[in-house]
N, C-alpha and C positions, 0 to 999 in steps of 0.2 A: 504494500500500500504506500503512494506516495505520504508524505507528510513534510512540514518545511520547521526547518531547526530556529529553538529560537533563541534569545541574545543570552538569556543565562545555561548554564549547562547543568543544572542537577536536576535531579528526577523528581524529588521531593518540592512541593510548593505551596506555600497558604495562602489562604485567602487575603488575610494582613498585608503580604507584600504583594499578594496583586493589586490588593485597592492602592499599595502606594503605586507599583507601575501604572494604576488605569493613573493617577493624575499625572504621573511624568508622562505618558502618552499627550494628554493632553496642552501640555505644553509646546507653544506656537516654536520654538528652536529646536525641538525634537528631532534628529532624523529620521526616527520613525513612524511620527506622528499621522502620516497617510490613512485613509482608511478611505477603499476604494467604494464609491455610492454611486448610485441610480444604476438605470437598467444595461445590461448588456449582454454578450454572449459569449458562454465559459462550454468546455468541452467536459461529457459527464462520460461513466461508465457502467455500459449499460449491460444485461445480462445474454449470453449465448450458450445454448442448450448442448445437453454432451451430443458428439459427433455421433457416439453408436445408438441413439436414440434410445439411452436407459434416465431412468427417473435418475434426476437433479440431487446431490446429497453434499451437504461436509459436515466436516467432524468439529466439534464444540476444543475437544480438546484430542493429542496426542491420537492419530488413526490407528488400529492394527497393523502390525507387521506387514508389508507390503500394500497396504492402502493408500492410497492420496488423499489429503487432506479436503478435497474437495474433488469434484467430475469435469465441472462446467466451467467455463471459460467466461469474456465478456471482449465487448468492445467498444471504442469511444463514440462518439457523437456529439457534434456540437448545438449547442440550443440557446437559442433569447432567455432569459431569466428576468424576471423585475423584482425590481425593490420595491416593499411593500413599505418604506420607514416614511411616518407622515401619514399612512392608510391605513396603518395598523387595524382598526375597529370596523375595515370593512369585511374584515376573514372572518367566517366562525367553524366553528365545530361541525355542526350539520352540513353544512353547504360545500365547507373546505376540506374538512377533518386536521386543520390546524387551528393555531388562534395566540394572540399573544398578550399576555400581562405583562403592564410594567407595576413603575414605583411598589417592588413588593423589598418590603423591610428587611435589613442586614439579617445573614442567616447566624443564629447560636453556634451554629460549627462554621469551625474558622479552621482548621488546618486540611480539612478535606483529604486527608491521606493514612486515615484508620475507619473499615470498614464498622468495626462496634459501637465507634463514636458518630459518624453519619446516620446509621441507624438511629441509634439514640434522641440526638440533635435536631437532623434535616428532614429525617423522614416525617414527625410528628408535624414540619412545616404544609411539606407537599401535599398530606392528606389534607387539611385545612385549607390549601389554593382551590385543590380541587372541588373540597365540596360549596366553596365559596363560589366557585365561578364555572362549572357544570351545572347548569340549571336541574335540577331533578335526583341530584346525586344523592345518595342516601347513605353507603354504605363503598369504602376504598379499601380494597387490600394492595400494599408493596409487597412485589415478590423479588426486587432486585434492584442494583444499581450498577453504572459500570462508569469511570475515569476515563480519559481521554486525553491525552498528553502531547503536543506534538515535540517529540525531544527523542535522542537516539535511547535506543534500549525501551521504552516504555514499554509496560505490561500492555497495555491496548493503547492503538492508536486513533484517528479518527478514519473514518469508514469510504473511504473514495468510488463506496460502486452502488447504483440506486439498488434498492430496496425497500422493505417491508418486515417490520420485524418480528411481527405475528399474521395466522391464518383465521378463517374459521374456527379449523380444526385443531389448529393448536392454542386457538384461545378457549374453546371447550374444557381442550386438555386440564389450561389451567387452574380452571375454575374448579374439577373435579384433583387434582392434586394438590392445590393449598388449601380449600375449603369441601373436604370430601363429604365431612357430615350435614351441609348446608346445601352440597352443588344443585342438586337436582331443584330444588325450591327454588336458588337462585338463576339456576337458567331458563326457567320459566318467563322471566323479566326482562327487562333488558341490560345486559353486559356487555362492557367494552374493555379495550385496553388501550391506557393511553399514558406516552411516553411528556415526561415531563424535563425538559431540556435548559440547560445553561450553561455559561460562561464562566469560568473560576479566572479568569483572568484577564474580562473585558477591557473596554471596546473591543471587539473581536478583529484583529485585524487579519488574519492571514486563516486559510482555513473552513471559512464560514460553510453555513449548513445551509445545503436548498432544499427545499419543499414541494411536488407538485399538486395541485388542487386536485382531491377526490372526485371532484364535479367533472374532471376531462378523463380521468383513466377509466379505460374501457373493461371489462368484465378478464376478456382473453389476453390481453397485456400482463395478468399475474400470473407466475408462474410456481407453481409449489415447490420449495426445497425442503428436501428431508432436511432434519436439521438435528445430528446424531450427539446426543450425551452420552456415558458410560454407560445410563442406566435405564435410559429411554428414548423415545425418536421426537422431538417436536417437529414444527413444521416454518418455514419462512417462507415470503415467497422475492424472486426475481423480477424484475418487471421488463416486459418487451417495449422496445421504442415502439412508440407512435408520435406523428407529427401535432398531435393535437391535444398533448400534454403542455400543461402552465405552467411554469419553475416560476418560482419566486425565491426571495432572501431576505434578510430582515439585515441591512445594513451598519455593521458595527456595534452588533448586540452587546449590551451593558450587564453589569453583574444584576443588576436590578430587576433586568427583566426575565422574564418564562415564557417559553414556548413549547404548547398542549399539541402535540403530536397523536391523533390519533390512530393507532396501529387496525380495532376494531374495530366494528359499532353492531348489533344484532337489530337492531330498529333499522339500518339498512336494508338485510333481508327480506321486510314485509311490503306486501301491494302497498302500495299507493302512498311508500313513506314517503317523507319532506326531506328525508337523512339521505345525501348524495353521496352513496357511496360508502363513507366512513371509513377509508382506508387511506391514508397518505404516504406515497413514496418519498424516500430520504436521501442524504448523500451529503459528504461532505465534498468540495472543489476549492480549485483552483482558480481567485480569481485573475486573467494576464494581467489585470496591472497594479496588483500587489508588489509594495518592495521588495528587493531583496533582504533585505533587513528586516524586515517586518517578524514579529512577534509571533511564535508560533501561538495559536489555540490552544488553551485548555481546557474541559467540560464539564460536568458531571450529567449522567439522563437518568431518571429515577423511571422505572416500569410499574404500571400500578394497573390493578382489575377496577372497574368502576363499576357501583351499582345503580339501578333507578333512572327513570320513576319508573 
């Protein structure tokens, strides 16, 4: 995966000293102070199917002895993206399956770099965005988080190929694997899953995340990837180009603000919904006229089940 190095070199980084670099960013003498805006067109990476025509798969972690870590391949394409900064409250959930909060208050966890303490801390936040600003939410389980570094050696980096982070079927899944003695009640309802997305070391300059609007992706565009754990199979899905996908970006995202990614939505499913789709393809890029200098991304996304109404 590409990623772009940024001006400090340790892996380890808090929140603390990013809010100091977001104001040295900010600073009119900076030479990194750039942060590329409005609409343009970046070259994405898009999915391509294995050659012997066998089902789509990679492994989460460490394949079997002579396995590949994955089947399938990909290839670029260049596309218009727009900035949605200044529109923001025209996106929502239903119509987009994104949406974006700002002004949300310094988070209690401040070093971002121990999984017990983020629990602890940030996750008690995220459930509270969401049931504030998901109109109907009643009930959020977090099943997960994951970092995002751009620096050599990182544990994860940021993700350079569209996608989709959950199926149907693997949002099913989860429903019936963290809340076994509930599932069946709670899928009666409506359930989603949706990815709660930020910046640990805003303004974002280098790196940013595009979105395209669930309202243009066509049904046959997703593509199901097995998606292998030690100990069971989930499911992602790939998505096929088509010309009539909408990229957008939310231009030099702030520690401040979140972005509601939503992976599912089951009120998509039924006749005559209002819910376009409920599914948004992801991807981190390259913008061309990014510095060279410029500040690698760093992230957190928290994955959360969402109940109601």
């Amino acid at each position: 995966m590409a990623t772009e190095s940024p001006l400090h070199a340790t892996a380890a980084h808090n929140l603390s000293q990013s809010a100091r670099a977001e104001a040295a960013h900010q600073s009119n003498d900076a030479p990194s102070t750039f942060i590329p805006r409005g609409d343009t067109t970046v070259t994405l990476n898009y999915f391509r199917p294995p050659e012997d025509g066998s089902v789509p798969f990679n492994f989460v972690e460490q394949p079997p002895e002579g396995q590949a870590w994955r089947n399938f391949s990909d290839f670029d394409v260049k596309v218009p993206i727009k900035d949605i900064r200044g529109h923001e409250e025209e996106y929502t959930l239903d119509k987009n399956a994104f949406q974006v909060v700002s002004s949300v208050p310094e988070s209690a966890e401040r070093e971002f770099d121990n999984d017990e303490s983020i629990k602890k801390n940030y996750y008690p936040e995220v459930e509270k965005l969401i049931l504030d600003h998901v109109p109907g939410s009643k009930k959020v389980f977090i099943f997960d988080h994951t970092i995002r570094r751009s620096i050599p050696n990182a544990h994860r980096s940021p993700v350079t190929r569209v996608h989709i982070d959950q199926t149907k079927k693997s949002a099913t899944q989860r429903v019936h694997h963290h809340l076994p003695e509930e599932a069946e009640k709670l899928l009666q309802g409506r359930y989603r899953i949706i990815n709660i997305w930020r910046p640990l070391n805003g303004p974002v300059q280098a790196n940013p995340l595009g979105f395209a609007s669930s309202s243009t992706l066509k049904d046959e565009d997703l593509i199901p990837i097995e998606h292998r754990y030690p100990d069971r199979t989930g499911e992602t899905a790939g998505i096929r180009y088509n010309d009539g996908q909408k990229w957008h970006y939310l231009s030099g995202m702030r520690n401040d603000e979140r972005l509601f990614l939503e992976c599912f939505d089951s009120e998509a499913l039924k006749p005559g919904t209002k819910v376009l789709g409920g599914r948004v393809p992801h991807t981190a890029f390259r913008d061309p006229r990014t510095p060279e200098n410029a500040v690698g991304r760093e992230s957190i996304e928290v994955r959360a089940l969402v109940f109601g109404p």
